[in-house]
C-alpha angles and dihedrals in degrees: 000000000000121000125234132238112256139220098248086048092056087043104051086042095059088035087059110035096239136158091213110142140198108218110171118196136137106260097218092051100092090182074059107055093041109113101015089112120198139324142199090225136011112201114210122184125184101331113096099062080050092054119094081219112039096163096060093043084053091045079049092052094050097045083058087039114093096179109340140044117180119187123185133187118169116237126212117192124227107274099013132107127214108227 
């Protein structure tokens, strides 16, 4: 499932000027990824350790990455819950 852009996404983009966009797509999917062309920073937030093939999630990350990529997972600890 892809997550839509939001409300607050479309606001603080036009509040701050900024190019930022929200380009949905499946990372696997190579047809996909073909003419999205290249970006300053690729945000990617808990996909790749779901992936059978991380690596080549991560190899797809960097080839749309012009500068950054910023991948996020959250981490619980053994014994601790997240409130």
């Amino acid at each position: 499932m892809t997550a839509p852009e939001t409300d607050a996404f479309r606001e603080a983009r036009k509040a701050n000027g900024s190019k930022a966009r929200f380009v949905p797509g499946k990372l696997m999917d190579e047809e996909c990824l073909i003419g999205l062309g290249e970006f300053d920073v690729v945000f990617c937030w808990e996909t790749l350790h779901r992936l059978a093939e991380p690596a080549r999630g991560l190899g797809h990350l960097r080839r749309l990455a012009g500068e950054r990529v910023v991948v996020g997972a959250e981490v619980q600890r053994e014994g601790v819950v997240a409130n």
